[in-house]
MARROTI-503310 format. One record per residue (C-alpha): x, y, z; residue number from 0. Coordinates in nm, 2 decimals. Layout:
u/v/w/rodren
X/Y/Z/NUM
...
// end
This chain:
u/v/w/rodren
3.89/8.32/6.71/0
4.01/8.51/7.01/1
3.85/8.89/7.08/2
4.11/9.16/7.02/3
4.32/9.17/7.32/4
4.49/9.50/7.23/5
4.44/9.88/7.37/6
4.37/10.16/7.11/7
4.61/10.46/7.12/8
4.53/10.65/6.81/9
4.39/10.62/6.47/10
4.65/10.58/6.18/11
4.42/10.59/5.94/12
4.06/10.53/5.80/13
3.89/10.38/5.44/14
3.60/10.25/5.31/15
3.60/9.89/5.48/16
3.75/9.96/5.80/17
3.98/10.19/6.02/18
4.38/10.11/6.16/19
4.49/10.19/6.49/20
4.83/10.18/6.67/21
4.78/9.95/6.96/22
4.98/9.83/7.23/23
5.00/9.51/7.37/24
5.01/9.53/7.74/25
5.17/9.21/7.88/26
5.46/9.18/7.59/27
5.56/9.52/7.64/28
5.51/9.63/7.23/29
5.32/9.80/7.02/30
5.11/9.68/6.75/31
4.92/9.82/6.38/32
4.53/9.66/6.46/33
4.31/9.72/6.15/34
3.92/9.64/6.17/35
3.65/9.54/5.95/36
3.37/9.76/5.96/37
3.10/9.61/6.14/38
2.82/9.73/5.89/39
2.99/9.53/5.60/40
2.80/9.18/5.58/41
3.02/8.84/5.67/42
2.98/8.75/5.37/43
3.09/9.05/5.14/44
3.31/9.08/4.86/45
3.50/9.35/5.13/46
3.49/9.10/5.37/47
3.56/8.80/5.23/48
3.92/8.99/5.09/49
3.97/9.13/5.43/50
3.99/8.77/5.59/51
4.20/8.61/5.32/52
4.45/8.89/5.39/53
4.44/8.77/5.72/54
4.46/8.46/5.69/55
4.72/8.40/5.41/56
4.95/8.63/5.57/57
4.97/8.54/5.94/58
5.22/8.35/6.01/59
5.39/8.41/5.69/60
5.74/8.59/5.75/61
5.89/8.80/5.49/62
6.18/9.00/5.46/63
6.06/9.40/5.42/64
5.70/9.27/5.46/65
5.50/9.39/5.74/66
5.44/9.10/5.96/67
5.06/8.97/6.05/68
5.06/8.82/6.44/69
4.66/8.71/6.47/70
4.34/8.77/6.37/71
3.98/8.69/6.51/72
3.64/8.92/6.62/73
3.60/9.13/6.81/74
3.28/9.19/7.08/75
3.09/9.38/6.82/76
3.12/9.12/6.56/77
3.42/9.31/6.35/78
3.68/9.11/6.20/79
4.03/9.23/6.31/80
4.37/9.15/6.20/81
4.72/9.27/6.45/82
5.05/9.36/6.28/83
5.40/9.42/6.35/84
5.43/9.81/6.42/85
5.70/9.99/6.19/86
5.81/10.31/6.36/87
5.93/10.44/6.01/88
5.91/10.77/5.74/89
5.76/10.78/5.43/90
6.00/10.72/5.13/91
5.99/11.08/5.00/92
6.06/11.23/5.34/93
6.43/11.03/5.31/94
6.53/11.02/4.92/95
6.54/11.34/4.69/96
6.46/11.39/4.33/97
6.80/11.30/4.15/98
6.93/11.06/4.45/99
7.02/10.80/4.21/100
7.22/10.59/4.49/101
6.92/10.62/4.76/102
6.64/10.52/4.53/103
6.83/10.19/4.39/104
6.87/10.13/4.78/105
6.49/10.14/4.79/106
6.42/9.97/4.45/107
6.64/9.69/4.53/108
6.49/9.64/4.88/109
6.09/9.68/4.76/110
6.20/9.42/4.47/111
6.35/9.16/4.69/112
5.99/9.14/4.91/113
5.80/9.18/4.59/114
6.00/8.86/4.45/115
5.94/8.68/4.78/116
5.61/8.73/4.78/117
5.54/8.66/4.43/118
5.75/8.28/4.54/119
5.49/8.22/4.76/120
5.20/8.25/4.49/121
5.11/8.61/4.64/122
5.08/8.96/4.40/123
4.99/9.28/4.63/124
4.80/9.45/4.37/125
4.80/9.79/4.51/126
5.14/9.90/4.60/127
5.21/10.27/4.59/128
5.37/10.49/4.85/129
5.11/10.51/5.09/130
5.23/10.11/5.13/131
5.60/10.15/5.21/132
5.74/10.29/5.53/133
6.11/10.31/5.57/134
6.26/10.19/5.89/135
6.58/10.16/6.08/136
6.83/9.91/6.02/137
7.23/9.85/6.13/138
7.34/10.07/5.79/139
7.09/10.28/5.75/140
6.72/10.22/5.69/141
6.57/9.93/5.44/142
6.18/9.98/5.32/143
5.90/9.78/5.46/144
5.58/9.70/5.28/145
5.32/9.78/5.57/146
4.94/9.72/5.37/147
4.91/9.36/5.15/148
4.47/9.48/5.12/149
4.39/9.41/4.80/150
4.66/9.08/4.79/151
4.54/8.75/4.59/152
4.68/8.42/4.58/153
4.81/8.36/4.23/154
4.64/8.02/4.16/155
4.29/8.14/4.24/156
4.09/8.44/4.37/157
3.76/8.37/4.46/158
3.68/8.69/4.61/159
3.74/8.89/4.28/160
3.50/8.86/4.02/161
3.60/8.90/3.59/162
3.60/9.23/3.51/163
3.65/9.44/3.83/164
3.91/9.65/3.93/165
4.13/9.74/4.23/166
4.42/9.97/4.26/167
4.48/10.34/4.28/168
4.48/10.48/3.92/169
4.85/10.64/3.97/170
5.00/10.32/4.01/171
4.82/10.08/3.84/172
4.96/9.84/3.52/173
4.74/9.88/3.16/174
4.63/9.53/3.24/175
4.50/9.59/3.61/176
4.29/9.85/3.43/177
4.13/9.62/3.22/178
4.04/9.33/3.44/179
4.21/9.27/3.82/180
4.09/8.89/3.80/181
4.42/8.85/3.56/182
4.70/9.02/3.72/183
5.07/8.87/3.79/184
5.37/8.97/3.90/185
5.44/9.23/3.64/186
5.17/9.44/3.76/187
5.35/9.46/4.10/188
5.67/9.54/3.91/189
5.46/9.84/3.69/190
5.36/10.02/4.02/191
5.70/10.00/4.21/192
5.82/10.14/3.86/193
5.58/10.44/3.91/194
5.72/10.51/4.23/195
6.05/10.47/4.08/196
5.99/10.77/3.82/197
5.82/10.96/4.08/198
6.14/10.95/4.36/199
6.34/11.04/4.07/200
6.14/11.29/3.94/201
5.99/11.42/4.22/202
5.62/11.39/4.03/203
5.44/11.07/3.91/204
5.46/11.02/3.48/205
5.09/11.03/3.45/206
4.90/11.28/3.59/207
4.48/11.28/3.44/208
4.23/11.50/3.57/209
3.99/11.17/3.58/210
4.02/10.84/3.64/211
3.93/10.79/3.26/212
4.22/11.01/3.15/213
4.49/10.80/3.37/214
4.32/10.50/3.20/215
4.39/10.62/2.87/216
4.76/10.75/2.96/217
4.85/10.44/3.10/218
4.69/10.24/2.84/219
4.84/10.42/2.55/220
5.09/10.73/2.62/221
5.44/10.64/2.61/222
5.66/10.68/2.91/223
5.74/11.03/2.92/224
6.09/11.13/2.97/225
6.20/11.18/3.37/226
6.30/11.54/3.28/227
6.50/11.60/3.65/228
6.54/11.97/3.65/229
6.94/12.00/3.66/230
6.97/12.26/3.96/231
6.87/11.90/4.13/232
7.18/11.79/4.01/233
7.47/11.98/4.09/234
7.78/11.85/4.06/235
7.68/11.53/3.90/236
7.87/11.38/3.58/237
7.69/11.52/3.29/238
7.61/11.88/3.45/239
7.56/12.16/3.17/240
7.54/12.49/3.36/241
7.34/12.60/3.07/242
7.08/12.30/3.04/243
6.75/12.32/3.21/244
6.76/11.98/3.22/245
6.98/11.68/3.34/246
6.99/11.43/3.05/247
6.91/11.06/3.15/248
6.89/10.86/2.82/249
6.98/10.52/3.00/250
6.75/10.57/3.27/251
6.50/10.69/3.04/252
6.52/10.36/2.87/253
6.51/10.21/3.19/254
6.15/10.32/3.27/255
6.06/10.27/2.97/256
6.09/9.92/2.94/257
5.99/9.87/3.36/258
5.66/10.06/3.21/259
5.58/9.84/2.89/260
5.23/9.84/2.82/261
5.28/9.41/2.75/262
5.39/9.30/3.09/263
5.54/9.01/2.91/264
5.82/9.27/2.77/265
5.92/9.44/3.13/266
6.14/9.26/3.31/267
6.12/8.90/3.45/268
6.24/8.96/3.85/269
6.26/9.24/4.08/270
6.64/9.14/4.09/271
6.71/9.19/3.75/272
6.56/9.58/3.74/273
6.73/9.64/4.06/274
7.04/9.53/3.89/275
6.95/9.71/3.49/276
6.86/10.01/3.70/277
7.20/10.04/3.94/278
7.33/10.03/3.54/279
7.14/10.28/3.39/280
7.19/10.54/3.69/281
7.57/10.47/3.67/282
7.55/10.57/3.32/283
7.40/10.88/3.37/284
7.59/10.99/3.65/285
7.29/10.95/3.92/286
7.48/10.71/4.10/287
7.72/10.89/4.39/288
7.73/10.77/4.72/289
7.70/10.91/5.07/290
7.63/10.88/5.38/291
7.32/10.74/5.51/292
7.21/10.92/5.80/293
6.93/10.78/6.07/294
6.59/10.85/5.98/295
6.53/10.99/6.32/296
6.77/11.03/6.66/297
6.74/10.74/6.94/298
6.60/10.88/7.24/299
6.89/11.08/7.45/300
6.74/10.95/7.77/301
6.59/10.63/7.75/302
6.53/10.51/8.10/303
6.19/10.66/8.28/304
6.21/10.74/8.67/305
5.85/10.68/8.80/306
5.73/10.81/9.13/307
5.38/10.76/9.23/308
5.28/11.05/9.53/309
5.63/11.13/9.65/310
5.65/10.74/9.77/311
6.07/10.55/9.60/312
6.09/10.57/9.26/313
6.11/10.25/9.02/314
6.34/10.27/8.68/315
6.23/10.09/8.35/316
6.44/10.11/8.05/317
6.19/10.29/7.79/318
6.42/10.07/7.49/319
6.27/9.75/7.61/320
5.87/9.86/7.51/321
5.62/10.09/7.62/322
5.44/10.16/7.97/323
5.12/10.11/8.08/324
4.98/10.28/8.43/325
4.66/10.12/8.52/326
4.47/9.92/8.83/327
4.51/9.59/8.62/328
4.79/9.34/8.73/329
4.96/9.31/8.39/330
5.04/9.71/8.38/331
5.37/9.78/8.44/332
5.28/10.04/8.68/333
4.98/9.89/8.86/334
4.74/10.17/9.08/335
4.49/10.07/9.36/336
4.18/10.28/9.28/337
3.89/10.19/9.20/338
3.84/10.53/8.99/339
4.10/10.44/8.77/340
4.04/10.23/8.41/341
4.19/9.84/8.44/342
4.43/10.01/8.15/343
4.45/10.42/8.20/344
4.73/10.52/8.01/345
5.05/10.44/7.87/346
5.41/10.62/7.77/347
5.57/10.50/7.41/348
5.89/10.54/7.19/349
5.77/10.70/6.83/350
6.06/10.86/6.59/351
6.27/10.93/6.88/352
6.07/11.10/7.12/353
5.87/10.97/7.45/354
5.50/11.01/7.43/355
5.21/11.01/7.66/356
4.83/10.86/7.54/357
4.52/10.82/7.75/358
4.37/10.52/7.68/359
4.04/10.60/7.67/360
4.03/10.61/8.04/361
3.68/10.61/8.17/362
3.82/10.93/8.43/363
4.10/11.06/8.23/364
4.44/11.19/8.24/365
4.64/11.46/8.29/366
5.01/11.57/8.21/367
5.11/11.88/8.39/368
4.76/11.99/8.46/369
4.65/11.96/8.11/370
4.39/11.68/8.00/371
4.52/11.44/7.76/372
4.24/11.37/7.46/373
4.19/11.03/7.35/374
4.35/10.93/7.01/375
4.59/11.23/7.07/376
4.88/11.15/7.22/377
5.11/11.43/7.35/378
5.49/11.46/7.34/379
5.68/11.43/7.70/380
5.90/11.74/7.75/381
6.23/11.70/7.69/382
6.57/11.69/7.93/383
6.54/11.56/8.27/384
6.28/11.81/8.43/385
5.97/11.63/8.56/386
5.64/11.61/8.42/387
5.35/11.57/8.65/388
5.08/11.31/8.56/389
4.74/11.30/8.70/390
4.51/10.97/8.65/391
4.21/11.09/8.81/392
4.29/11.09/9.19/393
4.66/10.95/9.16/394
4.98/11.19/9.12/395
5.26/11.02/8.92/396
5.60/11.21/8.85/397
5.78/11.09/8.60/398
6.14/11.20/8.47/399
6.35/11.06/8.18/400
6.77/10.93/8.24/401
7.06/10.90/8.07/402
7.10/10.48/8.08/403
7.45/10.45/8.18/404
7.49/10.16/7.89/405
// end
């Protein structure tokens, strides 16, 4: 198993077997999502032994709106790591509003489809929630992306889940995840994405305990309570009572409830059937009026960077074709003879429409217009045309961003 080949630009998060890290992958031009194993956990752990069948089940598997696994192996300190497609993307409940009937069938229908693909191929995620789903991009719009399979098990077998424990996060996990995670199936996955359903609607989750033993009991007894959209989110919409406090949503209240059964055998049978019984109930209640779908975030005006290292002819690289890296090593795409500067110094990136600058953990450091550049904290490149000064220890870049004139 190959050593990560990948450069660290900043930590994208952090649990309790291992950290993530947006990467880049020099020679390919692209950036990458590396997560690690931490090295303390024993090769032969419960944490571990999950961590590698992630890795393993999932690279090479491709999946529409599933986050895409490239490689795995160890690294030089003995941690396992696994490399993933990079989703430059927004959190669901940054795009759709409480009462945006249209926009979350858009997301339900799109989270279904990958949850019924993946449930084809004998896999249940176990664990979805929004923390799991970015939005990104796409020709009419954006579609949803499932970026974190962790806690994923084979359906035929799980060997590294013992009778009688659990995994999930208490907000989003089925009645029968909370008594034994050895026995889940598809349905469970169906409970959570319902959860997050209610909750985009709603704009809060339909349980709420103080304690993990509260949620337990909610989920395992309480009925579904009803979505209760306040109607000022709701103006103009087919049932609107100036006088009611509330919009009524009797179809979609049945909806959730039966997406929420406490018998997973009585929710529905396919993600593509409660896309479809949703789109139905929403109509019926008058949640269901189109718009426009604008881009999550603006392309970048100028996308072409003008590089000049100390005053000597400019070279151009088109910033839509990957990242940059300045170092002294020959697969940079701006190589530097000096013997000061790290074989991979630091790099420029497109994130959400802007240009930014990263140190790569230099071993001199960097600066951008006489500032130093932290590690793991990338900075924003000004904007418009003016240029930016960058220093990489004892060599003077300038760098300016163009209009391309395609």
């Amino acid at each position: 198993m190959p050593t990560c080949p990948y450069r660290k630009i900043r930590p994208l998060g952090e649990g309790a077997v291992g950290d993530v890290q947006l990467c880049i992958d020099v020679g390919r031009r692209r950036l990458l999502v590396v997560k690690w194993l931490r090295a303390e956990l024993q090769d032969g752990s419960q944490a571990a032994l999950r961590f590698r069948r992630e890795a393993e089940l999932m690279a090479g598997v491709s999946l529409r709106g599933v986050i895409k696994v490239e490689e795995w192996g160890v690294d030089d300190l003995g941690r396992t790591w696994m490399a993933m497609e990079f989703v430059d993307g927004l959190p669901p409940s940054s795009v759709i509003g409480p009462s945006e009937g249209w926009l979350v069938h858009r997301f339900l229908e799109g989270v279904a489809s990958s949850l019924d693909e993946l449930h084809g191929v004998g896999i249940v995620h176990r664990d979805l929630k929004p923390d799991n789903v970015l939005l990104r991009g796409a020709l009419d719009g954006w579609e949803p992306v499932i970026i974190d399979l962790g806690i994923a098990k084979w359906l035929a077998q799980d060997t590294a889940t013992a009778t009688g424990s659990v995994f999930g996060t208490p907000y989003y996990m089925s009645p029968e995840q909370f008594r034994d995670s050895k026995h889940v199936g598809p349905a469970t996955d169906r409970y959570a994405l319902a959860v997050m359903i209610f909750e985009l609607l709603a704009g809060r989750r339909p349980f709420e305990g103080r304690s993990i033993p509260d949620l337990l009991r909610q989920h395992l007894e309480a009925p579904v309570p009803p979505l209760e959209i306040p109607r000022r989110l709701c103006t103009g919409m087919l049932h609107d009572d100036p006088q009611a406090k509330i919009y009524p949503t009797p179809n979609l209240d049945a909806f959730m409830a039966k997406a929420m059964h406490k018998d997973p055998r009585l929710r529905y049978h396919s993600g593509a059937e409660m896309a479809d019984e949703f789109k139905r109930a929403a109509i019926g209640d008058g949640l269901f009026n189109s718009g426009t779908i604008e881009p999550l975030f603006d392309p970048l005006p100028r996308p072409l960077a003008e590089i000049s290292i100390e005053g000597r002819a400019s070279q151009r690289f088109d910033l839509r074709h990957g990242p940059l890296v300045f170092g002294r090593h020959e697969s940079c795409q701006v190589v530097l003879a000096s013997s000061r500067l790290s074989r991979f110094h630091a790099c420029a990136y497109v994130h959400r429409g802007r240009l930014w600058l990263a140190d790569l953990n230099s071993q001199n450091g960097s600066l951008l217009d006489g500032h130093r550049l932290t590690p793991g904290l990338p900075v924003p490149f000004p904007r418009g045309e003016q240029v930016a000064k960058l220093s990489l220890y004892n060599r003077e870049i300038s760098i300016r961003t163009l209009r391309a004139t395609l």
